[in-house]
N, C-alpha and C positions, 0 to 999 in steps of 0.2 A: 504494500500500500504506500499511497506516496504522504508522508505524515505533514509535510506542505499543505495540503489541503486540508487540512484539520487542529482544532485548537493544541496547545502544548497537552501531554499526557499530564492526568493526575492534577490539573490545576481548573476553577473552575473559567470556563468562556468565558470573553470578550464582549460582553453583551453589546458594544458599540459598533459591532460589525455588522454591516449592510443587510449577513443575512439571520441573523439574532433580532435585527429590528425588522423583517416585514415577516419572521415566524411570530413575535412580539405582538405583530399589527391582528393576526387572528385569533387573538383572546380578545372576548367581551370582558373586559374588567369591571365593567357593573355588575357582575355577575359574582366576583369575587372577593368575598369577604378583607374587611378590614382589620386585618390580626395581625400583630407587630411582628417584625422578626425578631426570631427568638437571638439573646445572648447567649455568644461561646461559653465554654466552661473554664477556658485558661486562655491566658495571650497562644500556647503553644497550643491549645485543641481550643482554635475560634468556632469551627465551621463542627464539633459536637454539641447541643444544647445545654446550656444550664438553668435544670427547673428554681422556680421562683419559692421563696415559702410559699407552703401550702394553704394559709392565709387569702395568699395575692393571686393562687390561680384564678385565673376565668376558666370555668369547667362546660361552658358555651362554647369554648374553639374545638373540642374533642382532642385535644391533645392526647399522643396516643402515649409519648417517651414520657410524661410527667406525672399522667394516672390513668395509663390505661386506657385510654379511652377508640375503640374501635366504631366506625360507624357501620349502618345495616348495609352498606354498600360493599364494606371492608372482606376479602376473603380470610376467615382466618380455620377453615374447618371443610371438607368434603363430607360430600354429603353421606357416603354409605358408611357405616361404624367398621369394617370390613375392607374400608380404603386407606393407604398409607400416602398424602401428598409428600414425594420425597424431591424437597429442594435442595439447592447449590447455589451460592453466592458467593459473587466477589471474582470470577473466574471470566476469559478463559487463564489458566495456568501451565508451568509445565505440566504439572502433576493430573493435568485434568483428565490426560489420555491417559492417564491408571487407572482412574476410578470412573471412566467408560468404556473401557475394557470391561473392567468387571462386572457391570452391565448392561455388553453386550452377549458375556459369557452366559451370565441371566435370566437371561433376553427380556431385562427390564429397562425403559423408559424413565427420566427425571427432570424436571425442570431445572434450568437452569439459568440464575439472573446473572447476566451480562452487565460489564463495569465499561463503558467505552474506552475509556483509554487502554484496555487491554488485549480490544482486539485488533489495535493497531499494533500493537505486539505480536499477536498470535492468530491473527486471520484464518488461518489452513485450519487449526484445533476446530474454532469455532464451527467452518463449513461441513469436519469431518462431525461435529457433535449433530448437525442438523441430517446429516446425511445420515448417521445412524438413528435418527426418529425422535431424538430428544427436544422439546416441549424449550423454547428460549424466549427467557423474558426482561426486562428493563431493570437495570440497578444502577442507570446513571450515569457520568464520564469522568466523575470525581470520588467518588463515594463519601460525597459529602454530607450531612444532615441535612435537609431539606428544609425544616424550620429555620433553620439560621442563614437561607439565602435570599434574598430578595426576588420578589415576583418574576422580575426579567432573569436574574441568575436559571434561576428554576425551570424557565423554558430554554433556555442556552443548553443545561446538562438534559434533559431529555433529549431533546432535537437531536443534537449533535449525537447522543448516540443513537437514537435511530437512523439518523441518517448511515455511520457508520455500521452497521449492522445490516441496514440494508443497501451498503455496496456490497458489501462481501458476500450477503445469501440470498437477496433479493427479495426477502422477509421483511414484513412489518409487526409489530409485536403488539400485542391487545395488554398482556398484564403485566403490574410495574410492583417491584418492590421496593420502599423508600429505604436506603440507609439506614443502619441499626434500627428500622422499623421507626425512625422518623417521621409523625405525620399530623398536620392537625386539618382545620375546617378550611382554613385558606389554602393548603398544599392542593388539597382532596380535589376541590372545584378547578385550578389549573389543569390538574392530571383528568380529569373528567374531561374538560374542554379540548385536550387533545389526546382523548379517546381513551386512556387507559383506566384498567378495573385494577385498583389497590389490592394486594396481597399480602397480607401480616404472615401468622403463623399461629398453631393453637399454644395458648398459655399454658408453661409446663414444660412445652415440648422444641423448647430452644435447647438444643444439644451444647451449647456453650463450647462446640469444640475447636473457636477462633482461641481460648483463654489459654490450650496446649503451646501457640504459638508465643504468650507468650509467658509461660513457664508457671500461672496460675493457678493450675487446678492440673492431677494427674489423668491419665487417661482411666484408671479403675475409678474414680470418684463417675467421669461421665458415665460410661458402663454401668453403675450401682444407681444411678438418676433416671436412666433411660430403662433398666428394668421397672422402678416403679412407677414412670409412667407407664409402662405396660400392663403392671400389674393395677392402675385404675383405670385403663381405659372406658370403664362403663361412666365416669364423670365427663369425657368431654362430650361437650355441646355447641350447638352451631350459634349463632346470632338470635336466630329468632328459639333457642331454646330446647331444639331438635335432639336425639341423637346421632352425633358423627363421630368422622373420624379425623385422625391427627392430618397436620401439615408442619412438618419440622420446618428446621431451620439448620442446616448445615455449609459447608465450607468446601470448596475444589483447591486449597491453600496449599498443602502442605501431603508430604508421607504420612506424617503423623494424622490429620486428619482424615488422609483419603481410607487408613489402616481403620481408624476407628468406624469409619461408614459404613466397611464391608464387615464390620460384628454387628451394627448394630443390625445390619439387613437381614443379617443371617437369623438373629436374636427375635427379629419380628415379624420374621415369615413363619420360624419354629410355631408362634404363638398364634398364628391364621391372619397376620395384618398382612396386606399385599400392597407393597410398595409400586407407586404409579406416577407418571408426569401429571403435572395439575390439570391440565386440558382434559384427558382423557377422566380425571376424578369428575372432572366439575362438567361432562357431557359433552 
C-alpha cells in the first residue's frame, strides 16, 4: 500500500484535510447531541477517558466506560444461549495468522475489529482473514477513546479506516467496536449517521487477556475467570432481558494471547458453547 495516501499510522487525522471536511459535510449535527468531550486520564494517556466523581456524572449521555451504561441499540449479547460471539481486537498482527490457522483447523469463523493503521502494515493478513470467511469489523485508525475526541476527530478515524479496509478487500463494514468499549450518547449518533451498529461485549466476559501483555494478571488467573463464567452462563442476558449468549472480548496481540484463545475455545466447546463470527450469531 502506498502509506502517502493515508494519515500517519497510530496518530489521530488531520481533520483539516479536504477530504475529512466534505466526509464532515455528511453528518446532520443537529442530530447530535451536545456532550462535552471527555478529559484524558494523564498528560501521557490524553486520548483514555477520565470518569468525573460520580457526583458530577450526567447519566443522560449513556456513558458506557464510566457506568456502564449500554444502549438498546448497543450489541453486547447473541441471541441463542448456545452461541459463543468470538471476537478479536486491535489486529491485523503478526501473530494473527496463528490464531487463524487454528480456526481454520476448526473450521471456525470470528470476528474480527480492525485498527486502520494496521492494515497498512499488514494488508495480505487482512485479505487472507476475509478470504478465509472471517466476519471484519471497525476498531478505528488510532485506537483511541472515542469520548475524548472531538466530533470531526471521530469521523476522520472511522472514514479513514474504512476507506482503508476497503482498498484492500473491497469491503465495507456495518459493525464498529469503540476503543476499550469507549462510548457515550454523542459517539452513538455519529456512528449511527454513518451507518454503523455498536458492538460492546457481554459483562463478565472480557477475557482481560491484553493485561498478559502487560505483565498484570497471569494466564491461570484468566483460565480460573473464564471457567466461571462458564460455569454461570445461565445469568447472561441480552438488552431487552432475554436469555443469550456471551460475546467476549479478546486480542490477535501476542503468543501469549493467541495461546490463551485456543484453551479457552477448547474449554467452551467441551461445555456445548459454539464459538461463531458475530454476523453469523446475530442472522
Amino acid at each position: 500500500m502506498n502509506m502517502a495516501l493515508y494519515p500517519p499510522r497510530n496518530k489521530i487525522p488531520d481533520v483539516n484535510s479536504p477530504q475529512v471536511k466534505a466526509w464532515v459535510a455528511e453528518i446532520d449535527w443537529s442530530k447530535v447531541p451536545n456532550i462535552p468531550v471527555a478529559a484524558g486520564l494523564a498528560p501521557e494517556t490524553p486520548h483514555f477517558p477520565k470518569c468525573p466523581p460520580v457526583e458530577e456524572l450526567d447519566r443522560t449521555t449513556c456513558w458506557w466506560t464510566c457506568y456502564g451504561c449500554t444502549a438498546p441499540t448497543d450489541i453486547i449479547t447473541c441471541p441463542s444461549t448456545n452461541q459463543w460471539g468470538l471476537t478479536y481486537d486491535d489486529g491485523p498482527s503478526l501473530v494473527t495468522r496463528t490464531m487463524t490457522k487454528f480456526l481454520l483447523e476448526k473450521k471456525m469463523t470470528a470476528t474480527f475489529f480492525i485498527v486502520g493503521s494496521r492494515v497498512l502494515e499488514f494488508p495480505d493478513i487482512l485479505r487472507e482473514q476475509v478470504a478465509q470467511g472471517h466476519h471484519i469489523g471497525m476498531h478505528t485508525w488510532s485506537h483511541s477513546a472515542l469520548t475524548t475526541l472531538t466530533n470531526h476527530e471521530i469521523v476522520a478515524e472511522i472514514r479513514w479506516t474504512e476507506k482503508a479496509i476497503r482498498d484492500v478487500t473491497g469491503l465495507t463494514m456495518k459493525y464498529v467496536r469503540p476503543p476499550f468499549g469507549d462510548i457515550d450518547n454523542r459517539v452513538r449518533e455519529i456512528l449511527r449517521q454513518m451507518g454503523y451498529t455498536v458492538v460492546i461485549w457481554t459483562k463478565g466476559w472480557d477475557t482481560n487477556d491484553w493485561r498478559m501483555l502487560m505483565h498484570e494478571i497471569p494466564e491461570r488467573e484468566i483460565l480460573q475467570n473464564f471457567k466461571n463464567s462458564l460455569d454461570n452462563r445461565a445469568i447472561v442476558r441480552s438488552s431487552n432481558d432475554k436469555p443469550a449468549g456471551p460475546i467476549t472480548l479478546e486480542h490477535d496481540l501476542s503468543n501469549d494471547t493467541v495461546r490463551v484463545s485456543r484453551t479457552l475455545i477448547e474449554m467452551a466447546s467441551s461445555r456445548g458453547l459454539q464459538p461463531m463470527n458475530l454476523a453469523t450469531c446475530l442472522g
